[in-house]
matplotlib code that plots the C-alpha trace (Angstrom):
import matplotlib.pyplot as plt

x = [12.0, 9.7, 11.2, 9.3, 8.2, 10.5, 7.1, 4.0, 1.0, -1.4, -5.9, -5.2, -2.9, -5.6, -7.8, -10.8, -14.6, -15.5, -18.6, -21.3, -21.3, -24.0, -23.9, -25.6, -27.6, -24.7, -22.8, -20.5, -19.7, -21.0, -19.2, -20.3, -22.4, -21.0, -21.7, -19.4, -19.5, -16.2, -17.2, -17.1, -21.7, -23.3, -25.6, -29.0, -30.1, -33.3, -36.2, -35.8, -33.4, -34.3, -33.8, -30.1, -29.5, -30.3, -28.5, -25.1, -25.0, -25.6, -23.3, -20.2, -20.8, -21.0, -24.0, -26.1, -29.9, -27.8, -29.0, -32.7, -32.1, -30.7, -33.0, -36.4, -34.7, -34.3, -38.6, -38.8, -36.7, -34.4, -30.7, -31.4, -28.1, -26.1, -27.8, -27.7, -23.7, -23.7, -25.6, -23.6, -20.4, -22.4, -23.9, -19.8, -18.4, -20.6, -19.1, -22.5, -20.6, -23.8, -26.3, -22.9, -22.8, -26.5, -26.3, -23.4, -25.4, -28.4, -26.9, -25.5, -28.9, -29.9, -27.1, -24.8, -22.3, -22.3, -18.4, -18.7, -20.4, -18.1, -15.2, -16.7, -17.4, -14.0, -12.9, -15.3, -14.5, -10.2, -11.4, -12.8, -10.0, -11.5, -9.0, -10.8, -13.6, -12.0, -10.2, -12.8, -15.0, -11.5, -11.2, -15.4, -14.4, -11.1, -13.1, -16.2, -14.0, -10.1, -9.3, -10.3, -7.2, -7.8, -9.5, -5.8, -4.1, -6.0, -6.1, -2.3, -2.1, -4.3, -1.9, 1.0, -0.7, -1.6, 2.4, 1.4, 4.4, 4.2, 0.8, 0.9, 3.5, 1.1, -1.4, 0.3, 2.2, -1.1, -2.5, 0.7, 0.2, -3.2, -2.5, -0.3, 3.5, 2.0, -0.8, 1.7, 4.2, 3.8, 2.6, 5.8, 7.7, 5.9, 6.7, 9.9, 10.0, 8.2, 10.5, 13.2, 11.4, 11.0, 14.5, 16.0, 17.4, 17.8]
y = [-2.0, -1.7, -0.7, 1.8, 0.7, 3.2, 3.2, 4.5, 3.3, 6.0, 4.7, 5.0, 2.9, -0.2, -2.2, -0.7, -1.5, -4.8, -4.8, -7.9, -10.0, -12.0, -15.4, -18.4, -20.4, -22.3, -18.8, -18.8, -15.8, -16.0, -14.5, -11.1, -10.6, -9.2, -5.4, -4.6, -6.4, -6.5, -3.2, -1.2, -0.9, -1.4, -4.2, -3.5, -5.0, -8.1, -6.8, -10.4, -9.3, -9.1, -5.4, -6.9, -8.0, -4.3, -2.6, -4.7, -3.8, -0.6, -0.2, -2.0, 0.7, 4.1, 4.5, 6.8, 4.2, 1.5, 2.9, 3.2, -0.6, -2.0, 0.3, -1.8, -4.8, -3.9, -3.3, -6.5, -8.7, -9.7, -10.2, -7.9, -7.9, -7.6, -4.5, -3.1, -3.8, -2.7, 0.6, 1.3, 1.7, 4.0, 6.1, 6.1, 7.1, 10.0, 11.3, 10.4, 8.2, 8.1, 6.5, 3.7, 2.7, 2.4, -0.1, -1.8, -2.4, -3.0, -5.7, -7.5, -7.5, -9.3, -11.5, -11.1, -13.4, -11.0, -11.0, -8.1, -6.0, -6.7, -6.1, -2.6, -1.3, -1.9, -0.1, 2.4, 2.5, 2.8, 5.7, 7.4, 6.6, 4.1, 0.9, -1.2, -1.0, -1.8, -4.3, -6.4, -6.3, -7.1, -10.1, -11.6, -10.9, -13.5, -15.6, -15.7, -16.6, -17.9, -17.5, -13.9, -11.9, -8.5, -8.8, -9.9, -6.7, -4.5, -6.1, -6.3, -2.4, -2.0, -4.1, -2.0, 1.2, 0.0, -1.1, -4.7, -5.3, -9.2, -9.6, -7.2, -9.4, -12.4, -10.8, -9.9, -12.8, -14.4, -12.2, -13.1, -17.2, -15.9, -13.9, -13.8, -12.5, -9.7, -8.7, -8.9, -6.7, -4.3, -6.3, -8.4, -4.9, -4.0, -7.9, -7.1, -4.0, -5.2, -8.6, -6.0, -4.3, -7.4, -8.6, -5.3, -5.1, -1.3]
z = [23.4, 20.5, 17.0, 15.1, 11.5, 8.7, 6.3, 8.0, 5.5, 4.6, 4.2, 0.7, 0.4, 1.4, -1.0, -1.7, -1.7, -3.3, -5.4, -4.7, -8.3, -9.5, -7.6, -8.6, -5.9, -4.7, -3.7, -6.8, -8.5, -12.0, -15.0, -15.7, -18.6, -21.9, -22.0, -25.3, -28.3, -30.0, -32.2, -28.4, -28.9, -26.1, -26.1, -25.2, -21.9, -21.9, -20.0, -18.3, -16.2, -12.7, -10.7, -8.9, -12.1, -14.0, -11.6, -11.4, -14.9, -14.7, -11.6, -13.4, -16.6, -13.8, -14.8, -12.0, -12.3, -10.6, -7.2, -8.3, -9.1, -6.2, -4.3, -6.4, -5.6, -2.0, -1.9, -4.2, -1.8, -4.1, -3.1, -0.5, 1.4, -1.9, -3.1, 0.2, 0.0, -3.4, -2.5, 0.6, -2.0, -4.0, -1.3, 0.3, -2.9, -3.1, 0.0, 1.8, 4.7, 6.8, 4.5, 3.5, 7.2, 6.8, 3.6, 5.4, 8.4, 6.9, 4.9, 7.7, 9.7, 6.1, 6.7, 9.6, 7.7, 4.4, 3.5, 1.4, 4.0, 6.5, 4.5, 3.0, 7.1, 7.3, 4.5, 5.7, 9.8, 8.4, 6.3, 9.4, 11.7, 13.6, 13.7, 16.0, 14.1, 10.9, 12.7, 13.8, 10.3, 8.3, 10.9, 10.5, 6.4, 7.0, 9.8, 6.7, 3.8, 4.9, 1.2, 0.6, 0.1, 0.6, 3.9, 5.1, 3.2, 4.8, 8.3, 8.3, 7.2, 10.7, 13.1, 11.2, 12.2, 15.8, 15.7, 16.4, 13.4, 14.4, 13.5, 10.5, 9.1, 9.5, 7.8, 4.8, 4.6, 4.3, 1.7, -0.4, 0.2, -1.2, -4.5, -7.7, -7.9, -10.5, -7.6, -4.6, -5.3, -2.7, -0.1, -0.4, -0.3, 3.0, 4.3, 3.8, 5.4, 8.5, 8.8, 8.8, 11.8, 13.7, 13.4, 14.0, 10.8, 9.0]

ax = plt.figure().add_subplot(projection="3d")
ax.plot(x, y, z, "-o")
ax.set_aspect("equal")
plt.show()
């Protein structure tokens, strides 16, 4: 007899897009460049940075020329399946879900092993209702990177809302191992909640 989960998660209640950072050639994420000095003025930007580089900037302050950016560094061929991730969360959060599943997939045939592409069609195929989908990107983001947290989060709010509880709780438990006390909170709420479930417990 299968037990019905007490706390039905909602989309919004995943982890959201994740944003491609500078990497260095190894595939390191680089620190972010200062945009504030201490005084809150905004720094004025070198002209020797490249068009990725110009428009993660821009992107990271809201500021609208980040698309025109990663779209020059698209024709330039430079980091070509991270602006295309990047602009696929631009195009999505301007309610413009087509051209995002056109970024997303444009990225991957780039590089079918982009982690943050895969991740954001996930985020993008929950958002429209479509689990399996979601399902399977959240899974190629985990298969890609064992250690990136939020692909498990999300992955274990699918297999809650398919009702596969065991597999939910596997997923989260995962993205606790993963992450901080301060950052888990919830998730270790929803654990508990779904060990409950499992065990029959109210």
């Amino acid at each position: 007899m299968a037990h019905i989960l007490p706390f039905t998660p909602k989309p919004a209640s995943k982890i959201g897009f994740q944003r491609v950072r500078k990497k260095a050639k190894g595939g390191q994420t680089v620190a972010q460049l200062p945009l504030f000095e201490g005084s809150g003025r905004i720094l004025h930007l070198p002209d020797t940075l490249s068009p990725f580089e110009k428009a993660l900037l821009l992107d990271e302050r809201g500021d609208d020329r980040a698309a025109r950016f990663y779209q020059q560094a698209i024709a330039e061929g430079e980091s070509t399946a991270d602006a295309y991730c990047n602009l696929g969360i631009l195009e999505s959060k301007a309610g413009r879900t087509t051209k995002a599943f056109d970024c997303f997939t444009r990225s991957l045939k780039e590089d079918p092993r982009h982690l943050e592409s895969h991740y954001n069609l996930g985020n993008l195929y929950f958002e429209s209702g479509d689990l399996r989908l979601a399902k399977t990107h959240f899974q190629m983001a985990a298969e890609i990177d064992p250690d990136y947290p939020n692909a498990y989060f999300n992955l274990g709010l699918v297999h809650a809302m398919n009702n596969d509880l065991s597999s939910a709780a596997e997923a989260i438990r995962r993205y606790v191992e993963l992450t901080s006390p301060e950052e888990n909170a919830k998730a270790r709420e929803l654990l508990e909640i779904l060990n409950r479930t499992l065990h029959g417990k109210p």
